[in-house]
N, CA and C of each residue as an Amber inpcrd file, in Angstrom:
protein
   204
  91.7570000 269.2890000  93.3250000  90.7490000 269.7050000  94.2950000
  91.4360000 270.5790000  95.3450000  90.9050000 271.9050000  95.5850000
  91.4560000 272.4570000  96.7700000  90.7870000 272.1220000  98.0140000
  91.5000000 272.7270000  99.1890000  91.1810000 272.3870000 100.5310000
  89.7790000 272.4020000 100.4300000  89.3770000 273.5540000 100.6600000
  88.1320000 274.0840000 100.3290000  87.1390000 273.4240000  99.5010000
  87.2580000 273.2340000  98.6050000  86.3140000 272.3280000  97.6930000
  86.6170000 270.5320000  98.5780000  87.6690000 270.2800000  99.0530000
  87.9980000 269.1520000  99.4290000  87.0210000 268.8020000 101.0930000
  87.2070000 269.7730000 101.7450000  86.1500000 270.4000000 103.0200000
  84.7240000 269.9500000 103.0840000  84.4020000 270.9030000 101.5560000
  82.9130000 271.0080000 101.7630000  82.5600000 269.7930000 101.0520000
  82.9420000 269.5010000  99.7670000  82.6550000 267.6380000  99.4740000
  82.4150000 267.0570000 100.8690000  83.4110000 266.9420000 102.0590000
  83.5730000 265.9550000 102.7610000  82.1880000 266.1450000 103.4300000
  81.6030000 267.1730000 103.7140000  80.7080000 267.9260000 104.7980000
  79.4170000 267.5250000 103.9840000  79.4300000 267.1610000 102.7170000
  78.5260000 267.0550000 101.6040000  78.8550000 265.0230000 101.8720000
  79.1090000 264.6560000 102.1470000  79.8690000 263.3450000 102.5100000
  79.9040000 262.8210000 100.2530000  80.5150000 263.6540000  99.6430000
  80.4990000 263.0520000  98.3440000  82.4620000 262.4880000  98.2450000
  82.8920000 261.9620000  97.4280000  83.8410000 261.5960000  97.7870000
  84.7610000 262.4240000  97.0860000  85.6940000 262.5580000  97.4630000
  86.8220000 263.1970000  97.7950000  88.5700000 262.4650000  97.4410000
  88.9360000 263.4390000  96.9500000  90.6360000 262.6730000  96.5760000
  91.3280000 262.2310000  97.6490000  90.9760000 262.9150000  98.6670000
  92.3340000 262.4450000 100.1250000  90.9780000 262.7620000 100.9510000
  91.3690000 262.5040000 102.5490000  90.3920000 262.8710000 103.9700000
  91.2550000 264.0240000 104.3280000  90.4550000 265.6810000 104.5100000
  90.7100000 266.3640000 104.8230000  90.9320000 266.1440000 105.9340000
  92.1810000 266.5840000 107.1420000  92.4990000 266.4800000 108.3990000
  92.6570000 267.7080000 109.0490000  92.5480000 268.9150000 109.7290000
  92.6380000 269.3210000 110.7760000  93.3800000 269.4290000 111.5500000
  94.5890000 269.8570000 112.0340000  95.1170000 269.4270000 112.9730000
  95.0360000 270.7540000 114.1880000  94.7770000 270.7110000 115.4050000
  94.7510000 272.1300000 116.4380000  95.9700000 271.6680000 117.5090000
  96.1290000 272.6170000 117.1200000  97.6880000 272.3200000 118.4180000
  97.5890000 273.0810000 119.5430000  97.1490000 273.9950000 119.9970000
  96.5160000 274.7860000 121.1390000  96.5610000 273.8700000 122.1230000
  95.8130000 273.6010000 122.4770000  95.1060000 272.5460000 123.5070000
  96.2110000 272.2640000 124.3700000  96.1170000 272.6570000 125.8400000
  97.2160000 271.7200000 126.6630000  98.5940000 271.7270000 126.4720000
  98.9350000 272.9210000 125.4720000 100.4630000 272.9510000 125.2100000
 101.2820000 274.0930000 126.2010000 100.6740000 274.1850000 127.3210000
 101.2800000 275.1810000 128.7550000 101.2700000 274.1210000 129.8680000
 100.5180000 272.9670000 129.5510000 100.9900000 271.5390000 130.8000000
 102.4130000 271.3130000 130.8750000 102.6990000 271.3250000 131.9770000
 103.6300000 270.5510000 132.2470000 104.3440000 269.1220000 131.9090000
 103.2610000 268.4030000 131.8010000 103.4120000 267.1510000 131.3750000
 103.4420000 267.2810000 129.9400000 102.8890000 267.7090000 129.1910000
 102.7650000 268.0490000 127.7540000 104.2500000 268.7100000 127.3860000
 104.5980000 269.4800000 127.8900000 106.1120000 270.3310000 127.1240000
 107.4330000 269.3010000 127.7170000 106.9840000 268.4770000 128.7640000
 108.1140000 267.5020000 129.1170000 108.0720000 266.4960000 127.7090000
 106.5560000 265.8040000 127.4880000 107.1020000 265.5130000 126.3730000
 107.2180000 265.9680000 125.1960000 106.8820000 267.2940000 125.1600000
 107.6580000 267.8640000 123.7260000 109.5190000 267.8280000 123.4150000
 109.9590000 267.5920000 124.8280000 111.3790000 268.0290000 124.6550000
 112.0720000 266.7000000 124.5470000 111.1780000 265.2130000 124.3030000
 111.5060000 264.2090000 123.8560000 110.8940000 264.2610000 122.5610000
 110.1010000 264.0720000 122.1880000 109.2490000 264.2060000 120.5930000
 108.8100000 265.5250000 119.7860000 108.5350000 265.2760000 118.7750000
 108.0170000 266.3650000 117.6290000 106.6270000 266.1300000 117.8450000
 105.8380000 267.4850000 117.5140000 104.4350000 267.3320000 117.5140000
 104.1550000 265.8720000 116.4530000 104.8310000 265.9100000 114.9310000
 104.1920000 264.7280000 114.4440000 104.6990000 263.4050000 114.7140000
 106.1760000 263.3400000 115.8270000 106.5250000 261.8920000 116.7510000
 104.6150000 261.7500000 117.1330000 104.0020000 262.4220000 118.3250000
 103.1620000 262.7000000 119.4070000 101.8810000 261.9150000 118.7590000
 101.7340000 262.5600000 117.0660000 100.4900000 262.7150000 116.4900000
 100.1790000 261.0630000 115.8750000 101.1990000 260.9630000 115.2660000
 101.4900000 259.1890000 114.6020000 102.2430000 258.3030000 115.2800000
 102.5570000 258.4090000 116.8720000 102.6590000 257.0850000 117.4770000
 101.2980000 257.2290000 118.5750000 100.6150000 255.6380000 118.3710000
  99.7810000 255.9300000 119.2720000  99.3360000 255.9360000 120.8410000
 100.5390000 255.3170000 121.2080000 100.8560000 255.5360000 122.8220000
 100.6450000 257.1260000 123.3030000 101.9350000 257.6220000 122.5020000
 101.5370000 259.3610000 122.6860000 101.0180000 260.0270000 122.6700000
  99.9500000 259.8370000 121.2670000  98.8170000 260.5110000 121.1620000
  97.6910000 260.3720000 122.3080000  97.5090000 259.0760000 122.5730000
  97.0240000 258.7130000 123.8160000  97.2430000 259.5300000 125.3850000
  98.4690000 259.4710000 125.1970000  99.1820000 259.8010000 126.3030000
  98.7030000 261.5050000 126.1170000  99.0640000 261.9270000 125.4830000
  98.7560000 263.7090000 125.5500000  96.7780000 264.0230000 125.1150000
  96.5150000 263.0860000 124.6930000  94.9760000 263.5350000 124.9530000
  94.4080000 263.3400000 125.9560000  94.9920000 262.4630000 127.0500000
  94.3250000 261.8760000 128.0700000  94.6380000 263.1260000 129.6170000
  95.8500000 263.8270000 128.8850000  96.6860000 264.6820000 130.1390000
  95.4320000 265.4450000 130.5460000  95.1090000 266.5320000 129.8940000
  93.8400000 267.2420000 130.3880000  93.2470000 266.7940000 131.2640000
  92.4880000 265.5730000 130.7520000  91.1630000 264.7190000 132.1030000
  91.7860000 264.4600000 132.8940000  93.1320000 264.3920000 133.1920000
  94.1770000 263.5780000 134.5610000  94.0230000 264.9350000 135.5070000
  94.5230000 265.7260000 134.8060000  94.7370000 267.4100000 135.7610000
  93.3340000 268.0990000 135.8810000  92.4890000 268.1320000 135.1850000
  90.9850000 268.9190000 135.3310000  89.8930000 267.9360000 135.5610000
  89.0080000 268.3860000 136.3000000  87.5750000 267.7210000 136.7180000
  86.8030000 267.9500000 135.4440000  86.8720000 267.2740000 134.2980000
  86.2250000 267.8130000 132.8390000  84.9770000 266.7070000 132.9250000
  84.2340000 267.3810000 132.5230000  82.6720000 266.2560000 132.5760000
  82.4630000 265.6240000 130.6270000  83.5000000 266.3210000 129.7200000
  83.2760000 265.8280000 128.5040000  84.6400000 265.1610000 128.0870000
């Protein structure tokens, strides 16, 4: 199955060999707090421990007045 066929199955909710994942790395990677901890961890340390992941999704709402 390619991505693509793997995608649109999922979007089709029929089942599928693996869960297509996504990953966007953009987001918040000019924070301060964010590149401090890049220079302790790897994006996939960040992504699969879940303190971190925590920790760097939460940075945004700490520094911006975000209503979502």
């Amino acid at each position: 199955m390619t991505s693509r066929e793997r995608f649109l199955a999922t979007i089709r909710r029929e089942k599928t060999d693996r869960t297509p994942v996504w990953v966007m790395r953009q987001a918040g990677r000019y924070l301060p707090e964010y590149l401090a901890l890049k220079e302790k961890y790897s994006f996939i340390e960040m992504a699969q421990t879940p303190e971190l992941a925590t920790q760097v999704t939460l940075q945004p709402l700490k520094r911006f007045p975000l209503d979502a």
